[in-house]
LORODREN-400962 format. One record per residue (C-alpha): chain; x, y, z. Coordinates in pm, 1 decimal. Last residue first. Layout:
+-------+----------+----------+----------+
| kette |       xx |       yy |       zz |
+-------+----------+----------+----------+
|     A |        X |        Y |        Z |
...
+-------+----------+----------+----------+
end
This chain:
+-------+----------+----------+----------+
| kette |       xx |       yy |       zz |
+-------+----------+----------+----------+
|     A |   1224.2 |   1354.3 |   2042.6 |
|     A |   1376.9 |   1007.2 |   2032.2 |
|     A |   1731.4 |   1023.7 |   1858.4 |
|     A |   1699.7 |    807.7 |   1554.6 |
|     A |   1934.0 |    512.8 |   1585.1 |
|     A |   2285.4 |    499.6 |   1410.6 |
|     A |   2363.0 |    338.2 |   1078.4 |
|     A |   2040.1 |    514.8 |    962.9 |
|     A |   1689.9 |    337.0 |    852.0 |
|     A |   1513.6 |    382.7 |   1200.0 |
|     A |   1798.5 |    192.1 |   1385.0 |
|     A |   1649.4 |   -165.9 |   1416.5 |
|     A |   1612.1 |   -212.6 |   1018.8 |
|     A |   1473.7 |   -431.5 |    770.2 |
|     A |   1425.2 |   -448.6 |    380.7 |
|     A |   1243.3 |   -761.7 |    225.9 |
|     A |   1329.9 |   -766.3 |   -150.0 |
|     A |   1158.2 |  -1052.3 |   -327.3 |
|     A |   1306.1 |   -938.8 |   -661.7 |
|     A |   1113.2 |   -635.5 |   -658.5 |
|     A |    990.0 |   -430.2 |   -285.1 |
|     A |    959.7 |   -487.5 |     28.4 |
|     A |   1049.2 |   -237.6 |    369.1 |
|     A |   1062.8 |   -316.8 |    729.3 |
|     A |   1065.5 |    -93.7 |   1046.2 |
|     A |   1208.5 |   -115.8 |   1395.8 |
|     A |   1401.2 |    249.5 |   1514.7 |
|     A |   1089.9 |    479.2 |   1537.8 |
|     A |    823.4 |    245.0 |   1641.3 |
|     A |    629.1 |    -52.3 |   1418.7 |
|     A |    750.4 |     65.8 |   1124.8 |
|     A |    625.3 |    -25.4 |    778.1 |
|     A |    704.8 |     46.0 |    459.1 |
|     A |    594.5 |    -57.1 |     94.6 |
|     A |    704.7 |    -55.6 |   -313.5 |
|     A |   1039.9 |    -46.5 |   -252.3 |
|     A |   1141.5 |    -61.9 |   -656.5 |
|     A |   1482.7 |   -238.1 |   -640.2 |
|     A |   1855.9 |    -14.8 |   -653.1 |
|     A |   1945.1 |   -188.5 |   -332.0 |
|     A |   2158.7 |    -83.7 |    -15.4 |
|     A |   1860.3 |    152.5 |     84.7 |
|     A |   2118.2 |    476.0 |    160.2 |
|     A |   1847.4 |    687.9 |    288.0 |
|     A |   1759.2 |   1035.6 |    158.4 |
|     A |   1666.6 |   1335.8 |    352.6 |
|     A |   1323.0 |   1494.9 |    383.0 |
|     A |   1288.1 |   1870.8 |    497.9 |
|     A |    954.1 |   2031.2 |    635.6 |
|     A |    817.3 |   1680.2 |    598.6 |
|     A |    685.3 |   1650.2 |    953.7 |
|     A |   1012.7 |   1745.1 |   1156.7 |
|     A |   1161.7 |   1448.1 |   1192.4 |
|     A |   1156.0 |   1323.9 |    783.5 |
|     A |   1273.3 |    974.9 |    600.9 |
|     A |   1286.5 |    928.0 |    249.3 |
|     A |   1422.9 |    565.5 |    110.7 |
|     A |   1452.7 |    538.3 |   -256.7 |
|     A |   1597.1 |    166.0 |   -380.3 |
|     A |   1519.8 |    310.9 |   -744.5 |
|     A |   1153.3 |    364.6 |   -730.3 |
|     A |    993.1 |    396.3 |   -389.5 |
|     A |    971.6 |    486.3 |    -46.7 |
|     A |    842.0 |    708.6 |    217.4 |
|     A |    899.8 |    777.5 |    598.2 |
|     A |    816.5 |    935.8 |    849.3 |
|     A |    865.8 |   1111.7 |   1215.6 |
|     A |    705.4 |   1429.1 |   1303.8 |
|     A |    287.6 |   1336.2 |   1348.5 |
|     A |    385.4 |   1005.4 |   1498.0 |
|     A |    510.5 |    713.5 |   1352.0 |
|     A |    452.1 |    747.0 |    971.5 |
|     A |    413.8 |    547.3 |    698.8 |
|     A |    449.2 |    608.1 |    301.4 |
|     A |    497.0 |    371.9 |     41.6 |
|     A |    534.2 |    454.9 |   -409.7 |
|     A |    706.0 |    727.8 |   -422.3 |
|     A |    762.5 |    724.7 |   -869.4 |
|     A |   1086.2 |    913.8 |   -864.6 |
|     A |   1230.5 |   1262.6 |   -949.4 |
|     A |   1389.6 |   1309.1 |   -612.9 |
|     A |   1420.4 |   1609.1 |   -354.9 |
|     A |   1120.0 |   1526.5 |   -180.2 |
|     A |    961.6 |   1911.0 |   -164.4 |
|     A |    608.5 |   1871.2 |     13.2 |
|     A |    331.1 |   2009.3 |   -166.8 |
|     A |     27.6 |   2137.5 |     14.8 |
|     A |   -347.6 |   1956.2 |     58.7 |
|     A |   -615.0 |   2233.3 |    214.2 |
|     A |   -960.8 |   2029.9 |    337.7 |
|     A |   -732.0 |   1681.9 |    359.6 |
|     A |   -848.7 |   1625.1 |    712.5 |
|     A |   -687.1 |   1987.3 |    842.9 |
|     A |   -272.5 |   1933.8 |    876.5 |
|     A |   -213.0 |   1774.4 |    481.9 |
|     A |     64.2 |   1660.1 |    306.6 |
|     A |    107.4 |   1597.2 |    -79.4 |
|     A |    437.4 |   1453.4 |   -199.9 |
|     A |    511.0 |   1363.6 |   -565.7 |
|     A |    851.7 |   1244.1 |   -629.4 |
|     A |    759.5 |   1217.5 |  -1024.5 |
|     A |    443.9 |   1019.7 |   -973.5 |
|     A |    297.1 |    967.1 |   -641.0 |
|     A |    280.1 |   1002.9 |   -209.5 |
|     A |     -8.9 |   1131.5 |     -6.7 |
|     A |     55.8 |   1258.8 |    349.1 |
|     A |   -192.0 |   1304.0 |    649.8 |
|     A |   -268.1 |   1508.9 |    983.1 |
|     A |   -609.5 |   1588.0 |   1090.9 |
|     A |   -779.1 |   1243.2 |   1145.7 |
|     A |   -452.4 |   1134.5 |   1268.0 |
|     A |   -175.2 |    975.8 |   1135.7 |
|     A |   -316.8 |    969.4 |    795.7 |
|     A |   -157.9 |    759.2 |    489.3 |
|     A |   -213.8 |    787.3 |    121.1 |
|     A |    -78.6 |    530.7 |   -146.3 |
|     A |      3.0 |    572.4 |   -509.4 |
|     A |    -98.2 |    884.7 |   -641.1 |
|     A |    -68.3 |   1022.1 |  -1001.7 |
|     A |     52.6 |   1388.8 |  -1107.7 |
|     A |   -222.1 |   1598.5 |  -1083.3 |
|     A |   -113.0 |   1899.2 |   -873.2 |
|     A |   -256.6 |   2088.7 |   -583.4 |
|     A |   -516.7 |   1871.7 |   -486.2 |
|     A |   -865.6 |   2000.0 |   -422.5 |
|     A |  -1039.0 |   1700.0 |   -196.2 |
|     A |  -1316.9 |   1530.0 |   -383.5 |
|     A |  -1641.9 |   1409.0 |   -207.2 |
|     A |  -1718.4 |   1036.0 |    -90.8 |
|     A |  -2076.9 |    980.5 |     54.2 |
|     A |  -2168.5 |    609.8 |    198.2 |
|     A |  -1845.0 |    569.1 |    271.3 |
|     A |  -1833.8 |    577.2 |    681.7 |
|     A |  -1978.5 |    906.7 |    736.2 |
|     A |  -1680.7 |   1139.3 |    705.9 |
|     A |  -1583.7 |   1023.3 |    350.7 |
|     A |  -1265.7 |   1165.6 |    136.9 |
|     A |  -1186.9 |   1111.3 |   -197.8 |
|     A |   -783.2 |   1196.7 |   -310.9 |
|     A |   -721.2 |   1235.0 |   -734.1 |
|     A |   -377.5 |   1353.5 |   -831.6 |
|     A |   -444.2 |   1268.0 |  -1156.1 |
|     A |   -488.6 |    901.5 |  -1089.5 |
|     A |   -637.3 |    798.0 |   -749.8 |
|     A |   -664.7 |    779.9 |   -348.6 |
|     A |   -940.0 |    736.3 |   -125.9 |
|     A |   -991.6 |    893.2 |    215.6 |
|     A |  -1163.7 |    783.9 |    558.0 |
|     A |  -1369.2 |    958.7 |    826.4 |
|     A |  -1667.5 |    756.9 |    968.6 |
|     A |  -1562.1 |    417.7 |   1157.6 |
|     A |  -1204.1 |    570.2 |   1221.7 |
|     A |   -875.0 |    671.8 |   1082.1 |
|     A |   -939.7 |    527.0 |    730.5 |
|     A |   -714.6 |    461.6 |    454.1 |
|     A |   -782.3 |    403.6 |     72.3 |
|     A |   -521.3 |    287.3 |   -207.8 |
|     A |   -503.5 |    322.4 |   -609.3 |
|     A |   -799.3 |    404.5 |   -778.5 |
|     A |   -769.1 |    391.4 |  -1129.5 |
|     A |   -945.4 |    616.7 |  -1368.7 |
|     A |  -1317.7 |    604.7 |  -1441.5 |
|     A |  -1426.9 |    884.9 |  -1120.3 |
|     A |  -1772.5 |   1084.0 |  -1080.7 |
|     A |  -1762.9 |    801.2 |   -797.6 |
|     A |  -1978.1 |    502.9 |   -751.1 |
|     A |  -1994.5 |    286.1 |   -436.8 |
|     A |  -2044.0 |    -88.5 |   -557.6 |
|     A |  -2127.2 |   -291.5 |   -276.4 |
|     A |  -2018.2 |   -632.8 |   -154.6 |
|     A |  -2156.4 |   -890.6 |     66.4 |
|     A |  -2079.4 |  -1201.5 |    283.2 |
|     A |  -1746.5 |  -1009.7 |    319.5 |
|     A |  -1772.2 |   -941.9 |    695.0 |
|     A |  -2075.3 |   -732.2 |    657.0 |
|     A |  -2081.5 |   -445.3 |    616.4 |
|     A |  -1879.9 |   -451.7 |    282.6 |
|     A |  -1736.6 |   -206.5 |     21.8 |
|     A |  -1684.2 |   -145.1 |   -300.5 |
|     A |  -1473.9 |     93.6 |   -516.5 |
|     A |  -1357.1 |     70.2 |   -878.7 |
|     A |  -1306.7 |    389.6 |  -1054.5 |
|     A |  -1163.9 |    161.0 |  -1370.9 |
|     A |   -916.7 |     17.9 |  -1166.4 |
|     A |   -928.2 |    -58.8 |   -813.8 |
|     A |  -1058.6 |     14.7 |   -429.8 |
|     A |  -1137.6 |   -242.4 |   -157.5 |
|     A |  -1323.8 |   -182.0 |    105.2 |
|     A |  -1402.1 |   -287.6 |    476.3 |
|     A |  -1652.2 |   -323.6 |    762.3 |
|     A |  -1759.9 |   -661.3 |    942.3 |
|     A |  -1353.5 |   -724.1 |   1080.3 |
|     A |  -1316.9 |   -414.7 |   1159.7 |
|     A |  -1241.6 |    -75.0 |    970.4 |
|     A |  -1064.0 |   -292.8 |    696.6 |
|     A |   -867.9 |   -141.1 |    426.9 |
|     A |   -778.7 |   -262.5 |    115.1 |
|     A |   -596.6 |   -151.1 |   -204.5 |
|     A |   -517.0 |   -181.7 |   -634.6 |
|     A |   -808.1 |   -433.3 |   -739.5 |
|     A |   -717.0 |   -524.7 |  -1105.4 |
|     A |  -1168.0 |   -464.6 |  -1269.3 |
|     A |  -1270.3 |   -809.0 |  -1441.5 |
|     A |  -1290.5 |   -781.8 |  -1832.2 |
|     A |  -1680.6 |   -622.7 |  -1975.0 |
|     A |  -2010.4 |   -794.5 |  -1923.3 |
|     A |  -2191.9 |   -486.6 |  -2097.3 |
|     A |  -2466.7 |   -348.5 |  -1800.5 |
|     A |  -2842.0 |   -550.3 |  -1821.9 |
|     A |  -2872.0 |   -510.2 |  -1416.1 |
|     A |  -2825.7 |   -877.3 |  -1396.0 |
|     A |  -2453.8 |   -855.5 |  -1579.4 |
|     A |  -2354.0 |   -572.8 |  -1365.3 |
|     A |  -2450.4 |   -785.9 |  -1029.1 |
|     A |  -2216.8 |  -1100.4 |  -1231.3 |
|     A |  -1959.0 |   -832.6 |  -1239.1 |
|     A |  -1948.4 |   -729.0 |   -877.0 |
|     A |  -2010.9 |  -1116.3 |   -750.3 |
|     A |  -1717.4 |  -1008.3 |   -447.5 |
|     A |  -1663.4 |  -1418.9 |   -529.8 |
|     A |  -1392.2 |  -1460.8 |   -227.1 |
|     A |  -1090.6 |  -1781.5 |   -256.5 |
|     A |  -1006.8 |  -1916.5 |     37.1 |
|     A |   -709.2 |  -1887.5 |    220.3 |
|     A |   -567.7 |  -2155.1 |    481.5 |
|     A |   -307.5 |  -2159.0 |    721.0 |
|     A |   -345.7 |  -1781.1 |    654.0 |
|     A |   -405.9 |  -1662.7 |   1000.9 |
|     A |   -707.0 |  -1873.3 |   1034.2 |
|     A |   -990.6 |  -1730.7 |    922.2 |
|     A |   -845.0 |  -1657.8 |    604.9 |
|     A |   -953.3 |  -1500.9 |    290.7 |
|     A |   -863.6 |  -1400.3 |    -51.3 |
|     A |   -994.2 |  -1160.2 |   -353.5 |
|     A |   -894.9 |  -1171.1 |   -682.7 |
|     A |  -1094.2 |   -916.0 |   -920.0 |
|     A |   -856.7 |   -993.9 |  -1231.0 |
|     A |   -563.2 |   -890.2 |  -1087.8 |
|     A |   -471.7 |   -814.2 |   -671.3 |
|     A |   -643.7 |   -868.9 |   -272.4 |
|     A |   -563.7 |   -972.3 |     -2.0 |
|     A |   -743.3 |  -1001.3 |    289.5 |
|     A |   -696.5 |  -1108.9 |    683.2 |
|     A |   -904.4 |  -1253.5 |   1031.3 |
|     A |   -692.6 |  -1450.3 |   1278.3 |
|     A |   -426.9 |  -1236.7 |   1387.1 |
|     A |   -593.1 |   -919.8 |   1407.3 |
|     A |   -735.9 |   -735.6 |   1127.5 |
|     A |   -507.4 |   -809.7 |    889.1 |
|     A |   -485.5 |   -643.3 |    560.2 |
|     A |   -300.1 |   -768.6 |    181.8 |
|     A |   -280.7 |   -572.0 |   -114.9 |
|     A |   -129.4 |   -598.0 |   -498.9 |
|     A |   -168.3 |  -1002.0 |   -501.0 |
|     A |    -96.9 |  -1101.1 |   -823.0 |
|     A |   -256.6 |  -1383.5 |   -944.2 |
|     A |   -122.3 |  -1750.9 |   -895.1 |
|     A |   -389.4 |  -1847.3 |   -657.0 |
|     A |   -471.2 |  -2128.3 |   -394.7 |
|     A |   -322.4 |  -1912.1 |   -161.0 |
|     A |    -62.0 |  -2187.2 |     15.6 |
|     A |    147.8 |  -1983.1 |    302.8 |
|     A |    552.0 |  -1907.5 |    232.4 |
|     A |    750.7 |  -1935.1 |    556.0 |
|     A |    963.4 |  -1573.2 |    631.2 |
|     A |   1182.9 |  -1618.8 |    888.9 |
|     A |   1369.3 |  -1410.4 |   1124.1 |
|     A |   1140.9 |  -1145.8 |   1002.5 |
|     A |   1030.2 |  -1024.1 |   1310.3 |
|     A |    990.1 |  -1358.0 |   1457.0 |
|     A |    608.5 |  -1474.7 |   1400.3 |
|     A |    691.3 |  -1393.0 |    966.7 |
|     A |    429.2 |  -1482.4 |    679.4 |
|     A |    451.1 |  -1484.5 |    316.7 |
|     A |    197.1 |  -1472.4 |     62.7 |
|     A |    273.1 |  -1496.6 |   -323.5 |
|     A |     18.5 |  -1552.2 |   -561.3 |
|     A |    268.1 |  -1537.7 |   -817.8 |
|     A |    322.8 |  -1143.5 |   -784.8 |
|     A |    328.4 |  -1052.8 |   -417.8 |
|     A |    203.5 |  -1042.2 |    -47.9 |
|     A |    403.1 |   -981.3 |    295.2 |
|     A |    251.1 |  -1071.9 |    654.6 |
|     A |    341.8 |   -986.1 |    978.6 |
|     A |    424.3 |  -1109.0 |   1341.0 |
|     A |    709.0 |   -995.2 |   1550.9 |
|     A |    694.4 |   -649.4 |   1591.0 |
|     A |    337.1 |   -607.8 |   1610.3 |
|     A |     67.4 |   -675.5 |   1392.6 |
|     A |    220.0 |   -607.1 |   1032.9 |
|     A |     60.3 |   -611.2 |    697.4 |
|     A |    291.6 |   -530.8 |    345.3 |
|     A |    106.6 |   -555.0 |     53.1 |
|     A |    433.8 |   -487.3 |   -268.9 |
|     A |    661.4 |   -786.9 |   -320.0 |
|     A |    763.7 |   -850.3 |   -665.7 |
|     A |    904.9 |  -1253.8 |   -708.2 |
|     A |   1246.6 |  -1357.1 |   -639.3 |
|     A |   1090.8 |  -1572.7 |   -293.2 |
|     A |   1289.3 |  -1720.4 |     -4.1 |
|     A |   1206.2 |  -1374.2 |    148.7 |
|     A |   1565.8 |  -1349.9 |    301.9 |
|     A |   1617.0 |  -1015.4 |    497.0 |
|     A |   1814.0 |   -722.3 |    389.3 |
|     A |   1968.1 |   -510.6 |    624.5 |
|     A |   1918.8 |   -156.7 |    647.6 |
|     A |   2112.5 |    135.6 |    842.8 |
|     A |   2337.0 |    139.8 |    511.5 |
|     A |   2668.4 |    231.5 |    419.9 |
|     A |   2775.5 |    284.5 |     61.4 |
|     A |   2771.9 |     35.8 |   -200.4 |
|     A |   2726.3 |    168.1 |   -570.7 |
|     A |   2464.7 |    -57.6 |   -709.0 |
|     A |   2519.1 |   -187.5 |  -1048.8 |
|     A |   2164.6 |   -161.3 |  -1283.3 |
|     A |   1914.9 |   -460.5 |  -1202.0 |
|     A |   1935.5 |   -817.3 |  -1408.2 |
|     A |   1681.2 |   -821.1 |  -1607.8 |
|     A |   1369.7 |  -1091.6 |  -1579.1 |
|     A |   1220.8 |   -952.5 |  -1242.0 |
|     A |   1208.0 |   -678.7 |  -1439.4 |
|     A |    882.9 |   -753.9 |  -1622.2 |
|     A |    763.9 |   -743.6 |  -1311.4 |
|     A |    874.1 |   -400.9 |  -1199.7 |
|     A |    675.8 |   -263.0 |  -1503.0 |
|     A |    371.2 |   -327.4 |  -1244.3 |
|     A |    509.0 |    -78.3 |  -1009.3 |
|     A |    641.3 |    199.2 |  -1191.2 |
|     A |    327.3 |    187.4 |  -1456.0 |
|     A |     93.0 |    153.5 |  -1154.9 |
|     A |     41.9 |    541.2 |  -1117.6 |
|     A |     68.8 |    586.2 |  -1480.0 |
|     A |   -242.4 |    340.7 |  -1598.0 |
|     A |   -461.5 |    634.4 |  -1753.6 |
|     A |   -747.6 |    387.7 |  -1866.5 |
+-------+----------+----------+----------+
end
C-alpha cells in the first residue's frame, strides 16, 4: 500500500513522544486554546460558532458549546484513532479511524456506540481471503440516512440508510483513499494517493476519475460550490478547480510541505494548513497564497471557519488553534 499521504500525519504520533523543534516567536492572529488533551487532533466538525466537535488518537473526542471556551472530553468507548468525525446537526454524528472503527451518537455524543459496518464478515461469506481490517481515512454525510466513509486499500462504502447498512462501492483503485465531499444529494468527489480525485453526479452509485495534473498524494478536497473546488497534498500540493473537477490546475503554495486542511468561505477567501505550523490563506481564490505566522511548529492537520474572521485549527500535541481576525493580527477586510 503506497501510505505517503498519511505518512505526515500518522508519523505525527510517534511525535507526540519528542519534544518539537524551537519555535521562533513572531506575531500571530492565532491563539491557542486548551484541549486538555496532548494527544494528535485531526476530525474537526463545527455547527456554528459556538458548538463543535474535535476527534484524535486515543479515542479522543472533544466537544465545545462556547466557541472553544471549553473543550470537555466525551466517553467513546474506544482507544483507536479516530481520523474523522461529522455532525449532521446536533444530535446525529460519526467518527470514524484504525482498524474499521466506526462510532455513533444519537445524542450529541453523551453517548457513542460502537458501529459493525460487517464489510469484512460480507467478504468472508462471499468466499474472499479474511485479510486485516481496512484504517478508514474520511466521512461525509449527505443527511442523516445517506453517507460514506472512504479508507485504505481503495476502501469506499456507503449507506442509505442511516447506518443500518453498508455497501462496498468498488473503484479500479487499491491505494488509500483519503477524504470525500459532497455539495449535494448527486454530485460528490473522492480523494486518493497519486493524485487520485473520483467524482459522482448521481449520488455514488458511479464514480469516474478526474485527470489530475500531478500525482503527488492528496489529503483532503473541499468544494465551495458544485463548480468551484481545491484539493490539497504532498510536497505543498494544491489543485483547484472552476468546472466540477472536469479541468484540475496547480495552484503555487510557496512551501514544500505535506497540506494537509483546506476550507473556504466563499469562492475568494481560504485557507489551508499543514506540516510545520503552516497556515495559507488566499482573497483572491488562490491566485497568490501568503503564509500565516501559526505560533506553533505542530502538524495542523484541519481548519474550519465559520465566517471570514472566526475560524479554528487542530493539529499534534492536542493543538487547538483559534482566531477572531481571520488568522492576521488585524481582521480581513470584507470584500
Amino acid at each position: 500500500m503506497n501510505i505517503r499521504f498519511l505518512l505526515a500525519f500518522f508519523l505525527l504520533l510517534a511525535c507526540e513522544s519528542r519534544e518539537s523543534a524551537p519555535l521562533i516567536e513572531s506575531p500571530s492572529g492565532w491563539e491557542k486554546q486548551s484541549s486538555g488533551v496532548k494527544t494528535s487532533l485531526g476530525g474537526a466538525s463545527f455547527l456554528s460558532a459556538q458548538q463543535g466537535w474535535i476527534s484524535g488518537n486515543k479515542g479522543v473526542v472533544l466537544h465545545t458549546t462556547d466557541g472553544g471556551g471549553h473543550w470537555i472530553p466525551q466517553q467513546t468507548g474506544t482507544d483507536k484513532l479516530l481520523v474523522s468525525i461529522f455532525f449532521i446537526n446536533a444530535q446525529q454524528g460519526w467518527a470514524v479511524g484504525d482498524n474499521e472503527t466506526v462510532i455513533h451518537t444519537v445524542d450529541g455524543g453523551s453517548h457513542w456506540v460502537s458501529k459493525d459496518i460487517g464489510v469484512s464478515k460480507d467478504i468472508a461469506k462471499a468466499g474472499g481471503v479474511k485479510s486485516r481490517k481496512k484504517d478508514l481515512t474520511g466521512l461525509f454525510f449527505i443527511d442523516e440516512q445517506k453517507g460514506f466513509i472512504t479508507g485504505t486499500k481503495g476502501f469506499l462504502i456507503s449507506t442509505r440508510d442511516g447506518g443500518l447498512h453498508w455497501e462496498t462501492i468498488t473503484l479500479p483503485f487499491n491505494e488509500t483513499l483519503t477524504s470525500v465531499f459532497f455539495v449535494s444529494s448527486l454530485k460528490g468527489w473522492v480523494t486518493g494517493d497519486g493524485g487520485a480525485i473520483f467524482y459522482t453526479e448521481d449520488g455514488g452509485i458511479h464514480f469516474v476519475r478526474q485527470t489530475t495534473p500531478m500525482a503527488k498524494d492528496l489529503h483532503r478536497i473541499f468544494f465551495v460550490n458544485d463548480k468551484i473546488g481545491f484539493a490539497v497534498g504532498g510536497h505543498g500540493t494544491i489543485l483547484a478547480t472552476k468546472n466540477s473537477g472536469q479541468t484540475w490546475e496547480a495552484q503555487k503554495s510557496g512551501v514544500p510541505t505535506f497540506l494537509l486542511g483546506v476550507f473556504f468561505i466563499n469562492e475568494k477567501v481560504g485557507f489551508i494548513t499543514g506540516a510545520g505550523g503552516t497556515v495559507l490563506y488566499t482573497t483572491d481564490s488562490g491566485t497568490t497564497w501568503t503564509q500565516q505566522s501559526s505560533g506553533t511548529n505542530e502538524f495542523l492537520i484541519n481548519v474550519y471557519f465559520e465566517n471570514k474572521e472566526l475560524g479554528w485549527i487542530v493539529g499534534t500535541k492536542g493543538t487547538i488553534l483559534h482566531t477572531n481576525k481571520g488568522g492576521t493580527l488585524q481582521a480581513i477586510s470584507p470584500h
